[in-house]
Chimera marker file (.cmm) of the C-alpha trace (Angstrom):
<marker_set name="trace">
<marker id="1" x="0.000" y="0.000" z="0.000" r="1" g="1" b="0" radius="0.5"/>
<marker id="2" x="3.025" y="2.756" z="0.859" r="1" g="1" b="0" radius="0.5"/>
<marker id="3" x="4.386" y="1.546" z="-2.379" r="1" g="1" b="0" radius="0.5"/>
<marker id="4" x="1.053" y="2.518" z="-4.213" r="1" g="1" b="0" radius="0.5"/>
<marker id="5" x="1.082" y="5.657" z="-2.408" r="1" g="1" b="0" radius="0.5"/>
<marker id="6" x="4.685" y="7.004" z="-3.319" r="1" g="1" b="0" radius="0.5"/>
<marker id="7" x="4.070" y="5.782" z="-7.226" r="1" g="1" b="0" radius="0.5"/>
<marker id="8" x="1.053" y="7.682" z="-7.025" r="1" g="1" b="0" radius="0.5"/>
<marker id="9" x="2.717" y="10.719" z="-5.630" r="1" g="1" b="0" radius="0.5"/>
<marker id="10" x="5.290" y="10.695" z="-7.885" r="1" g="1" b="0" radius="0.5"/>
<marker id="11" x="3.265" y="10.653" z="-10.592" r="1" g="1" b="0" radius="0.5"/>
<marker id="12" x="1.188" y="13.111" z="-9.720" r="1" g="1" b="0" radius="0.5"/>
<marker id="13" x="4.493" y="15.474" z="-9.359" r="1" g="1" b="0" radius="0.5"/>
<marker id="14" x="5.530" y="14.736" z="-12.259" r="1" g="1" b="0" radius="0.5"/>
<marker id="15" x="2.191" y="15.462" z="-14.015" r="1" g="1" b="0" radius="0.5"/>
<marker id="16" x="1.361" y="19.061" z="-12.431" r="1" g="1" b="0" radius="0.5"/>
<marker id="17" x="3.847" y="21.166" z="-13.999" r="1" g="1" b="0" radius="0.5"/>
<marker id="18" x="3.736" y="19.609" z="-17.262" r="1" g="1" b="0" radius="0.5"/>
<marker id="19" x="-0.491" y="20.678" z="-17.364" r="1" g="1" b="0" radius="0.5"/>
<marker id="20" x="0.750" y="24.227" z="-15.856" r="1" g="1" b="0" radius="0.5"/>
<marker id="21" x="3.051" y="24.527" z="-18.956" r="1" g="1" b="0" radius="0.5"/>
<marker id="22" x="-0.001" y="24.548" z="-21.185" r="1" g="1" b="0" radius="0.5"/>
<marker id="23" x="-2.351" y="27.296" z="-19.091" r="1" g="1" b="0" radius="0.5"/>
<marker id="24" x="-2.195" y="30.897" z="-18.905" r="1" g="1" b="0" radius="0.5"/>
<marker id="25" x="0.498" y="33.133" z="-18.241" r="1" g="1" b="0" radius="0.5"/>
<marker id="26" x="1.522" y="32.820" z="-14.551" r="1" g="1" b="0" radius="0.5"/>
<marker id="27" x="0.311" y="28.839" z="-14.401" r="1" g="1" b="0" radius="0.5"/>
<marker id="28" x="3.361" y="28.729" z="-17.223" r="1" g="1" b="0" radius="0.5"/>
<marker id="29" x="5.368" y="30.611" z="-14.917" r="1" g="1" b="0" radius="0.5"/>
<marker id="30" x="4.978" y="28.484" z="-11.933" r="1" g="1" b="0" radius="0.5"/>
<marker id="31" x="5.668" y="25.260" z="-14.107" r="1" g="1" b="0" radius="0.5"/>
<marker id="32" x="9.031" y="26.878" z="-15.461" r="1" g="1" b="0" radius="0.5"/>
<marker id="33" x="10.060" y="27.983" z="-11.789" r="1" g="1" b="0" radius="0.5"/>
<marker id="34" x="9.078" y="24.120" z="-10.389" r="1" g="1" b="0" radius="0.5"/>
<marker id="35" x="11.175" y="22.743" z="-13.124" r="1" g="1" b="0" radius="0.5"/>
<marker id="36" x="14.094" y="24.877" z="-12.388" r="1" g="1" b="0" radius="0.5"/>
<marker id="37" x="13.965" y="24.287" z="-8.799" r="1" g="1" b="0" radius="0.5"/>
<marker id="38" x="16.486" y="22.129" z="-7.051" r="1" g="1" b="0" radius="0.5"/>
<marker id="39" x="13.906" y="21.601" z="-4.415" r="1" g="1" b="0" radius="0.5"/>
<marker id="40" x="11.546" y="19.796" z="-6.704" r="1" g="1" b="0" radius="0.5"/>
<marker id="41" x="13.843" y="17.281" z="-8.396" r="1" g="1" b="0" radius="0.5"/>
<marker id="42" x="15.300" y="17.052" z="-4.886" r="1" g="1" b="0" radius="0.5"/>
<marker id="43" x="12.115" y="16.314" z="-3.890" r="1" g="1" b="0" radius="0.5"/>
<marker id="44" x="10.925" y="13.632" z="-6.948" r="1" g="1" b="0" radius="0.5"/>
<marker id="45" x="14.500" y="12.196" z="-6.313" r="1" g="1" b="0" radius="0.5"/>
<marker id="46" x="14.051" y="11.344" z="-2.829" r="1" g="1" b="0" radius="0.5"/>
<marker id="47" x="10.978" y="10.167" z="-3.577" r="1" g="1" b="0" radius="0.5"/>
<marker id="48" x="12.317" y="7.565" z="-6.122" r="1" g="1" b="0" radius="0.5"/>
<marker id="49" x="14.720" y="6.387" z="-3.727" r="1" g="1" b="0" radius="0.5"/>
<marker id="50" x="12.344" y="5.709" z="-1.423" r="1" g="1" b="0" radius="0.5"/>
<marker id="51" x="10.176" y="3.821" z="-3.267" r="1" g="1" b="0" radius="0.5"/>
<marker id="52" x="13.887" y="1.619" z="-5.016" r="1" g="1" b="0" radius="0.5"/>
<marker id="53" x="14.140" y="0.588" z="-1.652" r="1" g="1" b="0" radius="0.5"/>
<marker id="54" x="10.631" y="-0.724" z="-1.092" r="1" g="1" b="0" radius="0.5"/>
<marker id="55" x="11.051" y="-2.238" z="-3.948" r="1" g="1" b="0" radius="0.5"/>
<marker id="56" x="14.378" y="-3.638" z="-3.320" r="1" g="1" b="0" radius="0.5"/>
<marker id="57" x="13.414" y="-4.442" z="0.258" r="1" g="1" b="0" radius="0.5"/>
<marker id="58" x="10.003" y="-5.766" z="-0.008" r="1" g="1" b="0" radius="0.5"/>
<marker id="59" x="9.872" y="-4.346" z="3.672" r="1" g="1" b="0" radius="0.5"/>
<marker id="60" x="9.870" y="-0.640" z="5.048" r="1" g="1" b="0" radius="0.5"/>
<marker id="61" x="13.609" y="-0.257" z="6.784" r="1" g="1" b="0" radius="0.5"/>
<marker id="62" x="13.588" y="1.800" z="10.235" r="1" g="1" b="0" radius="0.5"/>
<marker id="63" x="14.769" y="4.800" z="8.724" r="1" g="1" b="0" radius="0.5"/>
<marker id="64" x="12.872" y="4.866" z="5.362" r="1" g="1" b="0" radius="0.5"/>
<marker id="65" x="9.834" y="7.449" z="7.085" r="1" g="1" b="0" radius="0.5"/>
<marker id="66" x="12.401" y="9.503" z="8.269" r="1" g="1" b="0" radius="0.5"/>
<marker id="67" x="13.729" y="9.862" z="4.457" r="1" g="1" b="0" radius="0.5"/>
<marker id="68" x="10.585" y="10.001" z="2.923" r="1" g="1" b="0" radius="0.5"/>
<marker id="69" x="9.665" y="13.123" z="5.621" r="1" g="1" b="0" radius="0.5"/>
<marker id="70" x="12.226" y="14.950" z="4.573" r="1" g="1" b="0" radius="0.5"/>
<marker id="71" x="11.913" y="14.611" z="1.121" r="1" g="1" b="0" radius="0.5"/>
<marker id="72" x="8.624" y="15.924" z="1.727" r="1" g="1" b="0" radius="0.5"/>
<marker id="73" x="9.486" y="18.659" z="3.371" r="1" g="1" b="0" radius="0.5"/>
<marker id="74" x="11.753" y="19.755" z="0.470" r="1" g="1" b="0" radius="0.5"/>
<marker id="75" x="8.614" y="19.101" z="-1.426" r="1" g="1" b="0" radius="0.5"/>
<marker id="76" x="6.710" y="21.257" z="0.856" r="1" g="1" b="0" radius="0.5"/>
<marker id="77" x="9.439" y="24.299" z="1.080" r="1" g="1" b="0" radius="0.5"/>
<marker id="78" x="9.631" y="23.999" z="-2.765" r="1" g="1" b="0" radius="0.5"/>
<marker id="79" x="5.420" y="24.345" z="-3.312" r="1" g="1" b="0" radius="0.5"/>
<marker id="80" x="5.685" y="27.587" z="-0.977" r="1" g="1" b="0" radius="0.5"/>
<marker id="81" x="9.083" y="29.270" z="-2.808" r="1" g="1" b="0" radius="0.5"/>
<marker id="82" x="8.425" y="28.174" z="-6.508" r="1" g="1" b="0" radius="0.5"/>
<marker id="83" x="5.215" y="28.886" z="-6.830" r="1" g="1" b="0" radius="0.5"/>
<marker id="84" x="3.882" y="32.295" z="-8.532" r="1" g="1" b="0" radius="0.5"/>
<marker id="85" x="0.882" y="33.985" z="-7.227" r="1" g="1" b="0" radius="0.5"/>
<marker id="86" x="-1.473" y="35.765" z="-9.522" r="1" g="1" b="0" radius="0.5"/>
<marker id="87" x="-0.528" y="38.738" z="-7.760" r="1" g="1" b="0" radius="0.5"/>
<marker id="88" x="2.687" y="38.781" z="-9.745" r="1" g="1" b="0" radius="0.5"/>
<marker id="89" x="1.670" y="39.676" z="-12.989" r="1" g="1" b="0" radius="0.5"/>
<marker id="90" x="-1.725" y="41.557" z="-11.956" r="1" g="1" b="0" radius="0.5"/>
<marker id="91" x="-2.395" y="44.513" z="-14.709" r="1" g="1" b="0" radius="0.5"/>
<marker id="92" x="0.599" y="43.006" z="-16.678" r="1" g="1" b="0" radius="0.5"/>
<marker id="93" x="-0.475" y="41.849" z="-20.318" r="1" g="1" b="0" radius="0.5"/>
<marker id="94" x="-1.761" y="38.306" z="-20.681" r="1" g="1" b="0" radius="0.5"/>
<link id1="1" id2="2" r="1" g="1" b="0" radius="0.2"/>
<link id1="2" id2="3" r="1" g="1" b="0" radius="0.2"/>
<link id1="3" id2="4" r="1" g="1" b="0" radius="0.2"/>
<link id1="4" id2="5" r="1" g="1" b="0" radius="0.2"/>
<link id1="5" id2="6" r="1" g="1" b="0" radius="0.2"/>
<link id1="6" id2="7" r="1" g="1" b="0" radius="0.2"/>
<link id1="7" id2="8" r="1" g="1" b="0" radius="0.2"/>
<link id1="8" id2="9" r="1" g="1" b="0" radius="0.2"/>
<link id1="9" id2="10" r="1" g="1" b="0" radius="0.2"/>
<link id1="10" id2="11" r="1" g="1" b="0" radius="0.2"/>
<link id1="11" id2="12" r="1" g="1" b="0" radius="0.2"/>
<link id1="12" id2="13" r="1" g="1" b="0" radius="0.2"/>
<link id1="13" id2="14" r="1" g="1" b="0" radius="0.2"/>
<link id1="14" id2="15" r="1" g="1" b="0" radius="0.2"/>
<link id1="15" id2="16" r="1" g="1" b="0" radius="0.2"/>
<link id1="16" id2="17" r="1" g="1" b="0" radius="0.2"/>
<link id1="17" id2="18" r="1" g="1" b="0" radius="0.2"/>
<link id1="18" id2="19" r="1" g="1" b="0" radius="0.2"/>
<link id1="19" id2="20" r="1" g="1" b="0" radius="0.2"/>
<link id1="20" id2="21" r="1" g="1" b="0" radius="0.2"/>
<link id1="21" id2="22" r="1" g="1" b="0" radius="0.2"/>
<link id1="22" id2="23" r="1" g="1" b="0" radius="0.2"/>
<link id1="23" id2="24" r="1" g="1" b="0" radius="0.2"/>
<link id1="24" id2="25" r="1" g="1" b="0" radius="0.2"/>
<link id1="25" id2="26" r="1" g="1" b="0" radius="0.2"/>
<link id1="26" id2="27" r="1" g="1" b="0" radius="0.2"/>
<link id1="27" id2="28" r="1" g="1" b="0" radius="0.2"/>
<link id1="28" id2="29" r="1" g="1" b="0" radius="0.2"/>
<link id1="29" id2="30" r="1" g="1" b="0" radius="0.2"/>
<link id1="30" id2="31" r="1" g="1" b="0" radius="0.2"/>
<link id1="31" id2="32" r="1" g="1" b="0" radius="0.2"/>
<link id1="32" id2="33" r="1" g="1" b="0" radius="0.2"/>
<link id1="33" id2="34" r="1" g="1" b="0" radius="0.2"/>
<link id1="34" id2="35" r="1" g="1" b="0" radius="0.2"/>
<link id1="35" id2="36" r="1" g="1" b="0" radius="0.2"/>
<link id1="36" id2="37" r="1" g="1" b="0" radius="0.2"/>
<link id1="37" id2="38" r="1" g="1" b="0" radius="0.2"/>
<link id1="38" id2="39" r="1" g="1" b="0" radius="0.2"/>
<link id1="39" id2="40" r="1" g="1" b="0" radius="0.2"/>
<link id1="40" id2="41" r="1" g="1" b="0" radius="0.2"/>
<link id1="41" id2="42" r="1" g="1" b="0" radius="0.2"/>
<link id1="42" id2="43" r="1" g="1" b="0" radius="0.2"/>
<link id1="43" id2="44" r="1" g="1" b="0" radius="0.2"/>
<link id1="44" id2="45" r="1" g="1" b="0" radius="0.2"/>
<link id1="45" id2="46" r="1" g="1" b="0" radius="0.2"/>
<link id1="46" id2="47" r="1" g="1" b="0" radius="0.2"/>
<link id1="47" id2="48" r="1" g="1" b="0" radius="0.2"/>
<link id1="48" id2="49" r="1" g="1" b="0" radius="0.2"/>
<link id1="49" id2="50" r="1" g="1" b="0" radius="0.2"/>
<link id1="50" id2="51" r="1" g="1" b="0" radius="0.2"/>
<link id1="51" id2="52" r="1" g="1" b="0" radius="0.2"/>
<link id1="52" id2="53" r="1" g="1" b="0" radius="0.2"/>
<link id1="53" id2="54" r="1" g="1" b="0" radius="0.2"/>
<link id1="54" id2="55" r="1" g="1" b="0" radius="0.2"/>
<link id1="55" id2="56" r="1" g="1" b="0" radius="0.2"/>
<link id1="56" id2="57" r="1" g="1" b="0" radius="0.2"/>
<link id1="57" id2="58" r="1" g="1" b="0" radius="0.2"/>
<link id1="58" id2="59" r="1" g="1" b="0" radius="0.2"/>
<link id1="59" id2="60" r="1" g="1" b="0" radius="0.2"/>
<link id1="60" id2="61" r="1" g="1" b="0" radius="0.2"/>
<link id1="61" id2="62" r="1" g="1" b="0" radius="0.2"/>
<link id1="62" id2="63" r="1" g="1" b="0" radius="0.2"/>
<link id1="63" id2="64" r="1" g="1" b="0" radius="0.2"/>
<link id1="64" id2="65" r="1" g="1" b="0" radius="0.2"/>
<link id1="65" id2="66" r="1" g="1" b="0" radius="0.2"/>
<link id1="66" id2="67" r="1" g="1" b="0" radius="0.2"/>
<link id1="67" id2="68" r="1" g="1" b="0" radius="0.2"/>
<link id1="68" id2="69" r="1" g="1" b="0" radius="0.2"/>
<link id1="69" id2="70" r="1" g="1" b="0" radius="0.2"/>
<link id1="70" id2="71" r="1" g="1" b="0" radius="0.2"/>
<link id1="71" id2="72" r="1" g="1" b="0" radius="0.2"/>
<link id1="72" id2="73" r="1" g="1" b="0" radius="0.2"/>
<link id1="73" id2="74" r="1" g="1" b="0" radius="0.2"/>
<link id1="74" id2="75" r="1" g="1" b="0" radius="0.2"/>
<link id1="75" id2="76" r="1" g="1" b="0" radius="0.2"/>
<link id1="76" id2="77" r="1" g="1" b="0" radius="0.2"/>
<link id1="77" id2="78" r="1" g="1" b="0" radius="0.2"/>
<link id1="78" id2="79" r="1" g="1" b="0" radius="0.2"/>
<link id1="79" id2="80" r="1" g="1" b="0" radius="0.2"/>
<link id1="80" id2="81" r="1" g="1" b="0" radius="0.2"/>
<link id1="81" id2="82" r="1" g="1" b="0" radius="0.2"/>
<link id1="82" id2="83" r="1" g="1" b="0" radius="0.2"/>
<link id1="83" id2="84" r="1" g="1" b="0" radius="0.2"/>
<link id1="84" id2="85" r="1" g="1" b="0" radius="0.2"/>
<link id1="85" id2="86" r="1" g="1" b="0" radius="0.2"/>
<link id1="86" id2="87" r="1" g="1" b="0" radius="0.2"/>
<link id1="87" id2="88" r="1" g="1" b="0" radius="0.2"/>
<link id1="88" id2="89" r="1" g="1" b="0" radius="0.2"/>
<link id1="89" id2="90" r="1" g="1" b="0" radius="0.2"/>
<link id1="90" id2="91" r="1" g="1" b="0" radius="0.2"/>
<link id1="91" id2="92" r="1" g="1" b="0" radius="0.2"/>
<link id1="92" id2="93" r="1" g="1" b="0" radius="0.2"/>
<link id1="93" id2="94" r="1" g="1" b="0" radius="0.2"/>
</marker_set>
């Protein structure tokens, strides 16, 4: 089931940006500034490591939660500094 979870995750990270790409103006923006963060790949990389273990391991090892909370944390800091409010380009030309 954790296994399902974190492929389901990932997924969904990967998918998000790549729809923003195709909106408007600043939903393009926030896609370009998630895929030039280093906290989001850091973030799909732990992620992946996380679930190569389970895979690996068939089991969940002591400190695998600890790894997989701080890769969501990076996740978490990364959604808060790489992503553009509408604020940003309010009056500007769409």
């Amino acid at each position: 089931m954790v296994a399902g979870l974190m492929v389901v995750g990932l997924v969904l990270n990967l998918v998000a940006p790549c729809v923003w790409m195709s909106g408007g103006t600043v939903m393009r923006m926030t896609g370009a500034a998630w895929f030039g963060s280093m906290l989001y790949w850091g973030h799909l990389a732990v992620m992946a490591a996380c679930l190569g273990v389970l895979a690996r391991t068939k089991t969940i090892p002591v400190w695998l939660p600890v790894l997989a909370l701080a890769g969501e944390l990076i996740g978490r800091a990364g959604f808060f500094a790489d992503t553009i409010h509408t604020a940003t380009n309010m009056g500007g030309l769409y």
